[in-house]
C-alpha positions in Angstrom: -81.8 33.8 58.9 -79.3 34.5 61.8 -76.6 36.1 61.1 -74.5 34.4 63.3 -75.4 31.4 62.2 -74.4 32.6 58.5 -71.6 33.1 59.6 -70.3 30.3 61.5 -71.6 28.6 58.5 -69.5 30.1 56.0 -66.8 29.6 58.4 -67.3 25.7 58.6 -67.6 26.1 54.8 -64.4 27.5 54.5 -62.7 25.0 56.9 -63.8 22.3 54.6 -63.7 24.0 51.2 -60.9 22.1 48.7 -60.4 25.0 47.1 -58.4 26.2 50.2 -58.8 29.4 52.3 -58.4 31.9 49.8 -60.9 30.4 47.1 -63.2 29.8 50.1 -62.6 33.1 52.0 -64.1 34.9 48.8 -66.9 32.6 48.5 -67.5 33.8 52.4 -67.7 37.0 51.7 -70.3 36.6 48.7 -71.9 33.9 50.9 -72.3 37.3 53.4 -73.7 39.2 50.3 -76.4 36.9 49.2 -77.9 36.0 52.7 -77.5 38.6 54.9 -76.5 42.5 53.9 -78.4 42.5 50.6 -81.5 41.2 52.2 -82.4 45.6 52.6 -80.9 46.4 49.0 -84.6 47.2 47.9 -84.3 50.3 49.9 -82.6 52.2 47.0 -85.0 51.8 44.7 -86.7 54.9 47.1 -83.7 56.9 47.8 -81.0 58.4 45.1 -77.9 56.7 44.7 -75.0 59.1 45.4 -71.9 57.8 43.3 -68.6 60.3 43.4 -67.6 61.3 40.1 -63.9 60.4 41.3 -65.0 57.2 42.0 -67.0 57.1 38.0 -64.3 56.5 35.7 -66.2 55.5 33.0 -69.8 55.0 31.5 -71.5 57.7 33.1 -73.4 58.6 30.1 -75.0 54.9 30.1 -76.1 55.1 33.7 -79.6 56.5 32.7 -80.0 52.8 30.6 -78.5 50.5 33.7 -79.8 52.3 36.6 -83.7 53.1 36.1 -84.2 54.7 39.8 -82.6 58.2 41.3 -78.9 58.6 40.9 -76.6 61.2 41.2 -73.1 61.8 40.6 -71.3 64.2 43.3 -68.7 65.8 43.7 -66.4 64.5 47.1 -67.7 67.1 49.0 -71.8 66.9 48.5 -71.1 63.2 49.2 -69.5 64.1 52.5 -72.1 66.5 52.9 -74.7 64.0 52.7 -73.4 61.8 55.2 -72.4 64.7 57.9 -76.4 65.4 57.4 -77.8 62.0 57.6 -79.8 62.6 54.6 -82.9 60.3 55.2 -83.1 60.4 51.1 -79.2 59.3 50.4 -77.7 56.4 49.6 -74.2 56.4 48.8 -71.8 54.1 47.2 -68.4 53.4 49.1 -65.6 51.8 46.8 -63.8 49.0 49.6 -60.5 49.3 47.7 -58.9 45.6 49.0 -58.8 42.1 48.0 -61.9 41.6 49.9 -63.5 44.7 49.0 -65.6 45.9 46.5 -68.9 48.0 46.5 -70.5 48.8 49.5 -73.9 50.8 49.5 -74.8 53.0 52.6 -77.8 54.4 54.2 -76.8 57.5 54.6 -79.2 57.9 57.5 -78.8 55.0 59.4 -75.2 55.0 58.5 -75.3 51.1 57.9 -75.0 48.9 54.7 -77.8 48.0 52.8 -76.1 46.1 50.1 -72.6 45.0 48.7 -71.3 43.3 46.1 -67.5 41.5 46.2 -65.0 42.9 43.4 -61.4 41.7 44.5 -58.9 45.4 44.0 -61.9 47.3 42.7 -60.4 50.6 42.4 -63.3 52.8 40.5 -66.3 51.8 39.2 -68.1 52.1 35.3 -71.5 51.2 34.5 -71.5 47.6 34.6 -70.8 47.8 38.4 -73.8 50.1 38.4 -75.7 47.6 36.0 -74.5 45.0 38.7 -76.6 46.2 41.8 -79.4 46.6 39.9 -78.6 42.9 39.1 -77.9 42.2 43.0 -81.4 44.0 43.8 -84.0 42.3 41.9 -81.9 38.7 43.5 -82.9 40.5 46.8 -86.0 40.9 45.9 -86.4 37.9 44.5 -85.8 35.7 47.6 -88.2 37.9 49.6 -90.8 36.4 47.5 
């Protein structure tokens, strides 16, 4: 699918939407999500998921039952470490704290998303968002089918 296309899509979608530019802008941004930047999320299934434990706030100790591939939680300066490398076996989570934000995962050696899912204010994150790209992944994979 071209992304531009997608885009101007979602645009016209939102131009037309009755729910009004802010109820449509959101469903832009998951439209974005689901047909274009989660199309790669497979990719962490073979790298380990770096999450800061500033950014864990709670659930930690269920992440071993919602997350069934490499993880690790880091402190705020492995994480930059990891990034400053390139590590070709990273990929780290980056909280988007705005109304449009949300979770954004990173390749930390192409330095470009691989995934993302919308949470308006997301502030920190427990283990249903972790539970949630595991959620988000196997959709991904899904359509590739």
């Amino acid at each position: 699918m071209d992304a531009v296309a997608g885009i101007n899509d979602a645009i016209e979608f939102m131009r037309n939407d009755e729910k009004g530019p802010l109820g449509s802008c959101l469903y832009g941004v998951n439209y974005m999500n689901d047909n274009f930047y989660n199309e790669r999320l497979p990719v962490i299934k073979t790298k380990t998921l770096y999450i800061k434990t500033t950014d864990m706030k709670r659930g930690a100790e269920k992440l071993p039952k919602v997350y069934p591939y490499k993880y690790k939680l880091v402190s705020d300066a492995e994480y930059k470490k990891a990034i400053e490398e390139s590590r070709a076996d990273v990929v780290y989570v980056y909280i988007n704290q705005s109304q449009w934000g949300g979770i954004v995962l990173v390749d930390a050696a192409e330095h470009k998303c691989v995934g993302g899912i919308h949470y308006a204010g997301l502030m920190d994150m427990d283990d249903r968002h972790v539970g949630d790209i595991v959620k988000e992944l196997k959709k991904a994979e899904k359509a590739k089918k």
